[in-house]
N, CA, C and O atoms as a CHARMM CRD file, in Angstrom:
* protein
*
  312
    1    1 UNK  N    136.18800  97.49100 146.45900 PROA 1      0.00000
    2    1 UNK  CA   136.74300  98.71200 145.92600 PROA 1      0.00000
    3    1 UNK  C    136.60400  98.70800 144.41400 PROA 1      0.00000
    4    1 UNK  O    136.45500  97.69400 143.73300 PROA 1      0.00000
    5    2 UNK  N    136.67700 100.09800 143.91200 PROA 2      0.00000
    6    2 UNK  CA   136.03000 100.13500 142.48300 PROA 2      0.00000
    7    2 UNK  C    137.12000 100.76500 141.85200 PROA 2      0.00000
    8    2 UNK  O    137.21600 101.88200 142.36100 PROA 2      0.00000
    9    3 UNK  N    138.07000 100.58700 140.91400 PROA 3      0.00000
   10    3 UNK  CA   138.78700 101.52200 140.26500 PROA 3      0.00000
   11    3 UNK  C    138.05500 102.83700 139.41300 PROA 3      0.00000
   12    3 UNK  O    138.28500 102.70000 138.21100 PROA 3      0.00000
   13    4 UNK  N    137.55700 103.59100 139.59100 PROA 4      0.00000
   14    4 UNK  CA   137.02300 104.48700 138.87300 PROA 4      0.00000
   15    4 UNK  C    135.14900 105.05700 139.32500 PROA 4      0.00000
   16    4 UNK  O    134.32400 104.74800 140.18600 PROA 4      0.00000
   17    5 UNK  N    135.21300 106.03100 138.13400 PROA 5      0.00000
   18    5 UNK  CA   133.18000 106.35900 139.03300 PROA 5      0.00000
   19    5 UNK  C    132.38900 105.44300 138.86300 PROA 5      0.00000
   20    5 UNK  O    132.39500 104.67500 137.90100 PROA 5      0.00000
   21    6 UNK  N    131.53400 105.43500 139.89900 PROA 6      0.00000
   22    6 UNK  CA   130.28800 104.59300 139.64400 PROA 6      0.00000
   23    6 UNK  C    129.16000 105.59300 139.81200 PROA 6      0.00000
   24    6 UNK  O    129.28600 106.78300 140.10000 PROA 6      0.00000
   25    7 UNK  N    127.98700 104.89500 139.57900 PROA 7      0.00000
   26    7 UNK  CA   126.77100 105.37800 139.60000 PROA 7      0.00000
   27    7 UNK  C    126.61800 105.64700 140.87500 PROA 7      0.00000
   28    7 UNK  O    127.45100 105.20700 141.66800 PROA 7      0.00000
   29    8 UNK  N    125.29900 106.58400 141.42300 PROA 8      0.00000
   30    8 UNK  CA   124.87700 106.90700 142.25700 PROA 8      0.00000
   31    8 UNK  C    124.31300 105.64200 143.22800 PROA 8      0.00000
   32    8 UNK  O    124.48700 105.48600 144.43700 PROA 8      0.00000
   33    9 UNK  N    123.73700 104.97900 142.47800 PROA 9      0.00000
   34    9 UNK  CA   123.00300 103.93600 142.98700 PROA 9      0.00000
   35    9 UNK  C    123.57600 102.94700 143.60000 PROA 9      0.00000
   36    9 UNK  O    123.08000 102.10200 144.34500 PROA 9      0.00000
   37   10 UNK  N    125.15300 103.16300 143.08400 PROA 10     0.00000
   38   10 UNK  CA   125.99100 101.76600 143.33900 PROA 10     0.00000
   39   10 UNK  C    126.86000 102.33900 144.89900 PROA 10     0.00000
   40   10 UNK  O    127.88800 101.80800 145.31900 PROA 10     0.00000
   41   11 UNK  N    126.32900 103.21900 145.40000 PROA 11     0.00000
   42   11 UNK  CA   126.88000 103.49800 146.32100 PROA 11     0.00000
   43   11 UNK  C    126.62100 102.79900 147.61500 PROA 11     0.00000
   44   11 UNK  O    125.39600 102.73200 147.71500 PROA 11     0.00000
   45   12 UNK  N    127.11900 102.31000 148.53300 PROA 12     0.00000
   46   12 UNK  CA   126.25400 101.74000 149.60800 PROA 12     0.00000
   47   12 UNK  C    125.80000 102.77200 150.39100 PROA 12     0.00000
   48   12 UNK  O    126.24100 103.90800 150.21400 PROA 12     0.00000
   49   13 UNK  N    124.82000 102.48800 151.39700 PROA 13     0.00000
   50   13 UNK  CA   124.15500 102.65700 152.08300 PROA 13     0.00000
   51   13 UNK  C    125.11700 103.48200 153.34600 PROA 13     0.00000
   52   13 UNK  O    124.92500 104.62000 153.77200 PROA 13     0.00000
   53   14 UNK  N    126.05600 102.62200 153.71400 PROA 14     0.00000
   54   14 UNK  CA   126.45500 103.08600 154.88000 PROA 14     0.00000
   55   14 UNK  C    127.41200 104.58900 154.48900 PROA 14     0.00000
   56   14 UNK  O    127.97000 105.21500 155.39100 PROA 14     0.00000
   57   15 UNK  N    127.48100 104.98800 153.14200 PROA 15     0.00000
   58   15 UNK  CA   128.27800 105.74900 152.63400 PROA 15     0.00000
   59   15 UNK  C    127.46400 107.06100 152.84600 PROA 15     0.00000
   60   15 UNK  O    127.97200 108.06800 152.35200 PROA 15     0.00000
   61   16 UNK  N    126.28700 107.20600 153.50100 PROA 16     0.00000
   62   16 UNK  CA   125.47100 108.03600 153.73800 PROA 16     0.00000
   63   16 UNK  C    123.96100 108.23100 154.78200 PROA 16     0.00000
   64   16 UNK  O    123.26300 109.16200 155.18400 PROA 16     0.00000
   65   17 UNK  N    123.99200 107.11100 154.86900 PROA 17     0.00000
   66   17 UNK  CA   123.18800 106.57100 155.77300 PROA 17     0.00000
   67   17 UNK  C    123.65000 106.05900 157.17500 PROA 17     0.00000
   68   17 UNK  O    123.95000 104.87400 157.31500 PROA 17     0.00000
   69   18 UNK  N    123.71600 107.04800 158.34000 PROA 18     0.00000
   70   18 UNK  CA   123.95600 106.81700 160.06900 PROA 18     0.00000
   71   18 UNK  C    123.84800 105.24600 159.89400 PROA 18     0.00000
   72   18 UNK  O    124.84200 104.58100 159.60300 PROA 18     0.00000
   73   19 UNK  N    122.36600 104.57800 160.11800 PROA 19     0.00000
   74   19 UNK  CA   121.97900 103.49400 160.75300 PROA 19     0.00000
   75   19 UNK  C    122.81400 101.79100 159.51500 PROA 19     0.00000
   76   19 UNK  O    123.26100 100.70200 159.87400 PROA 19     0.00000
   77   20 UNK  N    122.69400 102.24400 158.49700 PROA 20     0.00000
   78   20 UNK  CA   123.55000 101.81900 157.27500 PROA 20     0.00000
   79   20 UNK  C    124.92400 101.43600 157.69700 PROA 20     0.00000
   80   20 UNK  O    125.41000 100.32300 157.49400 PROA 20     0.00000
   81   21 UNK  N    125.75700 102.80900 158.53000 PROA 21     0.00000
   82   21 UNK  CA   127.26300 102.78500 158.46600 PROA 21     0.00000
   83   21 UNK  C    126.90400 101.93300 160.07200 PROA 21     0.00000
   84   21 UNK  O    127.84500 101.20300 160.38400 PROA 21     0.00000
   85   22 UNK  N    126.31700 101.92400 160.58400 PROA 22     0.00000
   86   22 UNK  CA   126.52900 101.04900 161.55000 PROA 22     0.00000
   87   22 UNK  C    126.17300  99.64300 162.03100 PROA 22     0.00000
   88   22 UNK  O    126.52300  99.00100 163.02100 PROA 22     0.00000
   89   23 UNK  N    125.09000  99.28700 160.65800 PROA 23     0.00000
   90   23 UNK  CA   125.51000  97.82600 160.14800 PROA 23     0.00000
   91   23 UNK  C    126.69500  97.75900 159.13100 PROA 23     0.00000
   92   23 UNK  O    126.90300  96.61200 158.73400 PROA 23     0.00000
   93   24 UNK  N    127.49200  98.68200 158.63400 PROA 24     0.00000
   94   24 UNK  CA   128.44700  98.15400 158.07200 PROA 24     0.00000
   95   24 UNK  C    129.70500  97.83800 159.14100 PROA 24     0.00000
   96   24 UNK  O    130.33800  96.79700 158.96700 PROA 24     0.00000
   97   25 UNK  N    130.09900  98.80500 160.33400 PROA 25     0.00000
   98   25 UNK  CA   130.53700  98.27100 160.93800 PROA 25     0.00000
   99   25 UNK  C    130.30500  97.00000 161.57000 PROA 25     0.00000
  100   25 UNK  O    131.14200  96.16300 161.90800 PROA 25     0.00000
  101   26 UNK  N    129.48800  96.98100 161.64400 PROA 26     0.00000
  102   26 UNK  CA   128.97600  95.18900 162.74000 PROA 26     0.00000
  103   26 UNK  C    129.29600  94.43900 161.89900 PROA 26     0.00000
  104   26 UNK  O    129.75400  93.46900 162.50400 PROA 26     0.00000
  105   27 UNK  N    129.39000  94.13300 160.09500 PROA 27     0.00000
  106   27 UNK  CA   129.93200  93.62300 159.52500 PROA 27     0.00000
  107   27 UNK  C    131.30800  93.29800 159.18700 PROA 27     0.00000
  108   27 UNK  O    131.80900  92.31500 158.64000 PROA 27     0.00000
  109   28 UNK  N    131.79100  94.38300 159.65600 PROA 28     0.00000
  110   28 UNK  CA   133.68900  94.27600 159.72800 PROA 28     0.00000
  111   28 UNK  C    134.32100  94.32100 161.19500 PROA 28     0.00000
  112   28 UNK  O    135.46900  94.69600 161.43300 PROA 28     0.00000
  113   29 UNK  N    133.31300  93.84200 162.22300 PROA 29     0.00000
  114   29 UNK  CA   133.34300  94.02900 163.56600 PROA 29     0.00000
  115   29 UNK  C    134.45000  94.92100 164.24400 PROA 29     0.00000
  116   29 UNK  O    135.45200  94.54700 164.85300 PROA 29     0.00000
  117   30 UNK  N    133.90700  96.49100 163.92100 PROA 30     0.00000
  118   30 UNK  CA   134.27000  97.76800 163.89500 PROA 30     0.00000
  119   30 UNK  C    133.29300  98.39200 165.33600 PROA 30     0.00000
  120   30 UNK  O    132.08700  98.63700 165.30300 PROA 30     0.00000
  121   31 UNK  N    134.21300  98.54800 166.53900 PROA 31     0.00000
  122   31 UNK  CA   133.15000  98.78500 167.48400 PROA 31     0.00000
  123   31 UNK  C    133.40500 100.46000 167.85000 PROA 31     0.00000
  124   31 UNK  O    133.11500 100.96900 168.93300 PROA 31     0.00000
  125   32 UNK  N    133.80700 100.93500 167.08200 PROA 32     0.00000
  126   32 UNK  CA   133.94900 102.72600 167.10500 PROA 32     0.00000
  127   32 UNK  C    134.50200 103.02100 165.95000 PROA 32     0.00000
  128   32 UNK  O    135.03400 102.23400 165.16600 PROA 32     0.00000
  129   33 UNK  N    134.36400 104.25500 165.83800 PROA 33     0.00000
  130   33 UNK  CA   134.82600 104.50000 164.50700 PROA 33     0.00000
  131   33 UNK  C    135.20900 106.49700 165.15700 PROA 33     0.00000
  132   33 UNK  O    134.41300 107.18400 165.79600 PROA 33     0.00000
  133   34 UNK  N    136.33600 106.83400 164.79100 PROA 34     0.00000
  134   34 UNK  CA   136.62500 108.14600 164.92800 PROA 34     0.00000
  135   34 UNK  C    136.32200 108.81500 163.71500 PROA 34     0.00000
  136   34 UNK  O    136.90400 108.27100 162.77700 PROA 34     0.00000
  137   35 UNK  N    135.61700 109.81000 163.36800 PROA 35     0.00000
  138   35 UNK  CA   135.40700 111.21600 162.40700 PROA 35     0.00000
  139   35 UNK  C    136.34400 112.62200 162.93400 PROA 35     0.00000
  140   35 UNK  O    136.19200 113.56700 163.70900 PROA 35     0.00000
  141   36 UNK  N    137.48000 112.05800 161.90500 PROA 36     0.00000
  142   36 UNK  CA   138.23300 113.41900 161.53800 PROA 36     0.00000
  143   36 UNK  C    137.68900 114.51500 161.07500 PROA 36     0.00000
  144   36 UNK  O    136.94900 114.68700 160.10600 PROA 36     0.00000
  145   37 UNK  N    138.25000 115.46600 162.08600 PROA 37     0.00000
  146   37 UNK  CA   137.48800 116.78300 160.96100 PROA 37     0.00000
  147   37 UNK  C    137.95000 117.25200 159.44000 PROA 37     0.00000
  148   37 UNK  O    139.11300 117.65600 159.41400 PROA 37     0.00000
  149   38 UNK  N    137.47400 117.26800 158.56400 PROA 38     0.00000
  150   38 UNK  CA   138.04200 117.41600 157.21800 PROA 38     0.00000
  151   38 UNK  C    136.80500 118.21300 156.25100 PROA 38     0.00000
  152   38 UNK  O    135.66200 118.38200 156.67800 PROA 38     0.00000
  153   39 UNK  N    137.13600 118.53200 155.27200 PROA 39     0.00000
  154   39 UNK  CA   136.33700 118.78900 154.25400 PROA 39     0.00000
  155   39 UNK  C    136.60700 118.27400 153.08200 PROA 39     0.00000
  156   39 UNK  O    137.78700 118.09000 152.78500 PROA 39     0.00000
  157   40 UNK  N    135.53100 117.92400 152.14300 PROA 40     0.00000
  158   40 UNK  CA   135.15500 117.47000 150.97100 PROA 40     0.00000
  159   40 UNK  C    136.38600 117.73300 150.24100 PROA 40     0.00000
  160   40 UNK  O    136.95900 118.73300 150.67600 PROA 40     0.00000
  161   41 UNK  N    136.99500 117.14500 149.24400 PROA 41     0.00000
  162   41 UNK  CA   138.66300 117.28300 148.80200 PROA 41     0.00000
  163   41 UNK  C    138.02800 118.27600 147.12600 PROA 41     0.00000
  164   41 UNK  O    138.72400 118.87900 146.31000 PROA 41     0.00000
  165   42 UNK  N    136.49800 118.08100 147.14500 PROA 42     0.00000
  166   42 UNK  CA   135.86500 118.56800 146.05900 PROA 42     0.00000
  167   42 UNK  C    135.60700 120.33600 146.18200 PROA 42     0.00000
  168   42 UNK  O    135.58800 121.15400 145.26200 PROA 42     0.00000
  169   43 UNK  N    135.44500 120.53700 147.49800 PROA 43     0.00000
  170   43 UNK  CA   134.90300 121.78200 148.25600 PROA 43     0.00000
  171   43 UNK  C    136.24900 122.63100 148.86300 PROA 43     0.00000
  172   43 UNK  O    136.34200 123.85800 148.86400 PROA 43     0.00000
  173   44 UNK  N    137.19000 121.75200 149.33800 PROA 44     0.00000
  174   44 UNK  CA   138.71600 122.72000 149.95500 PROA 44     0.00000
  175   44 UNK  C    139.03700 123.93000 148.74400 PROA 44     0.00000
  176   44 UNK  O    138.64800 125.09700 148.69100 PROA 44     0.00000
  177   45 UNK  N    139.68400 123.34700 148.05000 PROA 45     0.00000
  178   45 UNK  CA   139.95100 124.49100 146.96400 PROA 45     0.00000
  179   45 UNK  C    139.17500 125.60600 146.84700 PROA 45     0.00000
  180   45 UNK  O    139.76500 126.66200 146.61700 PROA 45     0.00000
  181   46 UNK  N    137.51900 125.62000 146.99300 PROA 46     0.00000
  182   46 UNK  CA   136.87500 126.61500 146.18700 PROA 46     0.00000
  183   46 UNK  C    137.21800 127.73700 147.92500 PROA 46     0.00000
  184   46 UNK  O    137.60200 128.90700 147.95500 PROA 46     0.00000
  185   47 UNK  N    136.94900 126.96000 148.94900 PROA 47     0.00000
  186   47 UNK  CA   136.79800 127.76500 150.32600 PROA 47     0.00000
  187   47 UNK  C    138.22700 128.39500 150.58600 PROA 47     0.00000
  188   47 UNK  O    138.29000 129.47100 151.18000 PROA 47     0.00000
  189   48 UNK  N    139.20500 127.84900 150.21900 PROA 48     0.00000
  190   48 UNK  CA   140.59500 128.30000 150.16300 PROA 48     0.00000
  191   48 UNK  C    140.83000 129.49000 149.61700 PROA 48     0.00000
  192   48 UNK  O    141.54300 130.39300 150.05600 PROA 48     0.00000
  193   49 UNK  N    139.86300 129.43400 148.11700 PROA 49     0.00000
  194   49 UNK  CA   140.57700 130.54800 147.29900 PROA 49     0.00000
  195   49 UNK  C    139.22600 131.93900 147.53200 PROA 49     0.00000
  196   49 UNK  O    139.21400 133.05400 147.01200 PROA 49     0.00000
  197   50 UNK  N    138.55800 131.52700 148.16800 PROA 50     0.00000
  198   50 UNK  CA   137.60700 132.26900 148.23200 PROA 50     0.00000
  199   50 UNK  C    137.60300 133.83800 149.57000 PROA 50     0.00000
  200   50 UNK  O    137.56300 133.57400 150.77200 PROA 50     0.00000
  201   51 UNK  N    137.64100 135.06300 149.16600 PROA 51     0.00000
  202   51 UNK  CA   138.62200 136.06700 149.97200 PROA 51     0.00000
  203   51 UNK  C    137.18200 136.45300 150.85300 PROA 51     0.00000
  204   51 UNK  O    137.24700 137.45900 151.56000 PROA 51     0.00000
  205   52 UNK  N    136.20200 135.86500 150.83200 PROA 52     0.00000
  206   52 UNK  CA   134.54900 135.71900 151.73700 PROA 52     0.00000
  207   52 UNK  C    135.01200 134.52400 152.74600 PROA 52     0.00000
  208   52 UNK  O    134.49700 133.40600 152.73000 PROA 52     0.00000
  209   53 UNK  N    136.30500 135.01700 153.83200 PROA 53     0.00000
  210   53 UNK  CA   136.33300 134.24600 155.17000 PROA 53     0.00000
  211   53 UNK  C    135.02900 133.82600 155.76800 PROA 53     0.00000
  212   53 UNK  O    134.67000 132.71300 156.15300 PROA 53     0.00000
  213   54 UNK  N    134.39000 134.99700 155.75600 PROA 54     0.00000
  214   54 UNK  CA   132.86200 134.09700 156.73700 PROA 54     0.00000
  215   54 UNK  C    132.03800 133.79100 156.18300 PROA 54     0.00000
  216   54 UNK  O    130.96400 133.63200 156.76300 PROA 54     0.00000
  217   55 UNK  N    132.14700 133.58800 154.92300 PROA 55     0.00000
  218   55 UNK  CA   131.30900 132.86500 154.14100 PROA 55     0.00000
  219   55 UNK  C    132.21100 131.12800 154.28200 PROA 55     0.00000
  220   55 UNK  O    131.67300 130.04600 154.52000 PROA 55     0.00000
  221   56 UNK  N    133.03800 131.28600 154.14400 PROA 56     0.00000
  222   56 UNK  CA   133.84400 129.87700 154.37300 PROA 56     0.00000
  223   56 UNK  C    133.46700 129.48000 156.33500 PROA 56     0.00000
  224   56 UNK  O    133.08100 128.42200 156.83200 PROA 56     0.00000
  225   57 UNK  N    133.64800 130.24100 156.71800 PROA 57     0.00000
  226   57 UNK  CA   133.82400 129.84700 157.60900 PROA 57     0.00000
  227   57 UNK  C    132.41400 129.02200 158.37300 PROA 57     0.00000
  228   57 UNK  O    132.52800 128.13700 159.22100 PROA 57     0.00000
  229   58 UNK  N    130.94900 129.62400 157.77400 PROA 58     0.00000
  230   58 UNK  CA   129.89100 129.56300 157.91600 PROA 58     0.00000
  231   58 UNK  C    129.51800 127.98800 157.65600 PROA 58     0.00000
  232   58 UNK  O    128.78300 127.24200 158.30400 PROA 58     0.00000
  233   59 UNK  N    130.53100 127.68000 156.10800 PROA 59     0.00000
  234   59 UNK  CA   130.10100 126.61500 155.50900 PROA 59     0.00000
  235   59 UNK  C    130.95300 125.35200 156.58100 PROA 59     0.00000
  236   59 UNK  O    130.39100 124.40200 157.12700 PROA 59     0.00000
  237   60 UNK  N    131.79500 125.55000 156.62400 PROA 60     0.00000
  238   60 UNK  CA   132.62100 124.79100 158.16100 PROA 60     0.00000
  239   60 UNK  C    131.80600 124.43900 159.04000 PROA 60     0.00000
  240   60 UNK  O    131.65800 123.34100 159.57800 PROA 60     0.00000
  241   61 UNK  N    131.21300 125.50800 159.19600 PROA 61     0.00000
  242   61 UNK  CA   130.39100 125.30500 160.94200 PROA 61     0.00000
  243   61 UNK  C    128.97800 124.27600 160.76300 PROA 61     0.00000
  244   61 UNK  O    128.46600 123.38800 161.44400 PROA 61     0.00000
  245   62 UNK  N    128.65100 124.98500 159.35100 PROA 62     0.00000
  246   62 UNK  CA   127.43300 123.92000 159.17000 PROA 62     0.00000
  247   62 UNK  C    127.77900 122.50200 158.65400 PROA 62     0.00000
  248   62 UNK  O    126.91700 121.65800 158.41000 PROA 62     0.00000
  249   63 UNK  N    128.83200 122.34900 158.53900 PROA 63     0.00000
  250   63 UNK  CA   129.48500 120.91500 158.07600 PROA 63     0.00000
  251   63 UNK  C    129.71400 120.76600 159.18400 PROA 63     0.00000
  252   63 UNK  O    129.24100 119.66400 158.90600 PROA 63     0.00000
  253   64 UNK  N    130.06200 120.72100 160.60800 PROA 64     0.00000
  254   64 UNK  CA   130.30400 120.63100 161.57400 PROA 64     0.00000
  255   64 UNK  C    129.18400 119.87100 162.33700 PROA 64     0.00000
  256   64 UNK  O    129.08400 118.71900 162.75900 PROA 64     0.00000
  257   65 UNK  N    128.33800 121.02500 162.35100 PROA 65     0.00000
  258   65 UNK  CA   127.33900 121.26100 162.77800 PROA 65     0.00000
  259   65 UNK  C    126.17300 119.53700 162.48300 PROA 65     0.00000
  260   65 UNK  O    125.62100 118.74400 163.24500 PROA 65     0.00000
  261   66 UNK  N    126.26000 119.63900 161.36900 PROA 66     0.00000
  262   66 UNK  CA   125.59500 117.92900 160.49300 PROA 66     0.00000
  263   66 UNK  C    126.23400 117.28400 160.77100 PROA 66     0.00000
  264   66 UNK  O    125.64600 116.20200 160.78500 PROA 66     0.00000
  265   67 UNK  N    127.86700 117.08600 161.24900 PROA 67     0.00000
  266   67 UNK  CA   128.09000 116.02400 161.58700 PROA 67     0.00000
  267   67 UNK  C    128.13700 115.49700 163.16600 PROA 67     0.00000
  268   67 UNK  O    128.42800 114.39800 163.63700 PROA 67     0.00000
  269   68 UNK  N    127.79500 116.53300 163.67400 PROA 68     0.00000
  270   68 UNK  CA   127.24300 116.33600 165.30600 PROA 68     0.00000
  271   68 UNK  C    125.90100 115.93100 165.60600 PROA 68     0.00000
  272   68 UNK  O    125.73500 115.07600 166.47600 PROA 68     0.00000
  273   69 UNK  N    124.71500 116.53200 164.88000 PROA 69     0.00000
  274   69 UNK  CA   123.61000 116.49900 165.28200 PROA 69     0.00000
  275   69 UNK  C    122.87200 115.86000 164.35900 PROA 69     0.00000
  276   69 UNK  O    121.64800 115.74100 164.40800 PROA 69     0.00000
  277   70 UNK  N    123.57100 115.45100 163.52900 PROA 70     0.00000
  278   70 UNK  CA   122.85400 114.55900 162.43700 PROA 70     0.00000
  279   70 UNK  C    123.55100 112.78500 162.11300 PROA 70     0.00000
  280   70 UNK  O    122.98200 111.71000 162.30200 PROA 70     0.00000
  281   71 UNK  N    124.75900 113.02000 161.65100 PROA 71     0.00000
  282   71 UNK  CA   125.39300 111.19100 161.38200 PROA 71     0.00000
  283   71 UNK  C    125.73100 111.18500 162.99100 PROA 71     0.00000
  284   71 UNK  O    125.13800 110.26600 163.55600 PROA 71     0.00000
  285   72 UNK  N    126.59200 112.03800 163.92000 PROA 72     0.00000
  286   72 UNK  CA   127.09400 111.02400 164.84000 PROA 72     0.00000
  287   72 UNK  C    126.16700 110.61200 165.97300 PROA 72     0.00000
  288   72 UNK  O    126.31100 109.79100 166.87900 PROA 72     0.00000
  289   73 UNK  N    124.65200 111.85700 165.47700 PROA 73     0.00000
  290   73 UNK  CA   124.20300 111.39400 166.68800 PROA 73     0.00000
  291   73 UNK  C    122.99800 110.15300 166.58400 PROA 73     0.00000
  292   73 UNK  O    121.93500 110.13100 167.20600 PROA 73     0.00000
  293   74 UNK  N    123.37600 109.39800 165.85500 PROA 74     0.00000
  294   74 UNK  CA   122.58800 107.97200 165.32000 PROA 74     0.00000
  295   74 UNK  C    123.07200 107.11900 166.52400 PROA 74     0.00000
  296   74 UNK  O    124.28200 107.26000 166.69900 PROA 74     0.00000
  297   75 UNK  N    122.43700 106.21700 167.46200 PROA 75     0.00000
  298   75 UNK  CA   122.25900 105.61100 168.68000 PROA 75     0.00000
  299   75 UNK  C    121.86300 104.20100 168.29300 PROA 75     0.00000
  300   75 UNK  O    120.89900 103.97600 167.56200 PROA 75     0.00000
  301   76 UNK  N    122.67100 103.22100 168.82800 PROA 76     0.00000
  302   76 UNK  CA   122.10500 101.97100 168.69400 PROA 76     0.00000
  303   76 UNK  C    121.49100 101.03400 170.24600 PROA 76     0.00000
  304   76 UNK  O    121.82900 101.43000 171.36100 PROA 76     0.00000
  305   77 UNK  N    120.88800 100.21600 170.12500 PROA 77     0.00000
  306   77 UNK  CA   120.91300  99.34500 171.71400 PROA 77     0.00000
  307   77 UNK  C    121.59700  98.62400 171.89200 PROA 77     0.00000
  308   77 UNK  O    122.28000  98.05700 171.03800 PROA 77     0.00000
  309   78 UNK  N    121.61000  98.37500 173.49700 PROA 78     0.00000
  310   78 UNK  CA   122.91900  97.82500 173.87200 PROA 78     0.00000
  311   78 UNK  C    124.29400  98.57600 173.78800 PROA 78     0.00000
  312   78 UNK  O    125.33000  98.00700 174.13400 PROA 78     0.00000
């Protein structure tokens, strides 16, 4: 853990990367992991105050949407 920002670079892998976060689990012998639905704590505010419901709502679905068919659906063997 880092008190404060770091660089881009210093980010790990599994912080964005499917196959990444699931050698990081095997490293903390983590054999599921649940994804809450949430949004970006950077992004709530602007969709909150914003009076374009389906424009918010759009951006939801496609955040949704990436996290179904894109990170969770990363598959390992065995």
């Amino acid at each position: 853990m880092v008190d404060g920002p770091i660089a881009s670079d210093q980010i790990r892998a599994g912080c964005y990367e499917p196959a990444a976060r699931l050698a990081d689990m095997d490293l903390n012998h983590v054999r599921s992991l649940a994804v809450l639905p949430h949004f970006s704590p950077l992004l709530r505010p602007a969709l909150c105050r914003t009076f374009r419901q389906e424009l918010a709502l759009a951006c939801v679905r496609a955040y949704n949407d990436w996290m179904v068919d894109e990170w969770s659906a990363t598959r390992t063997a065995g």
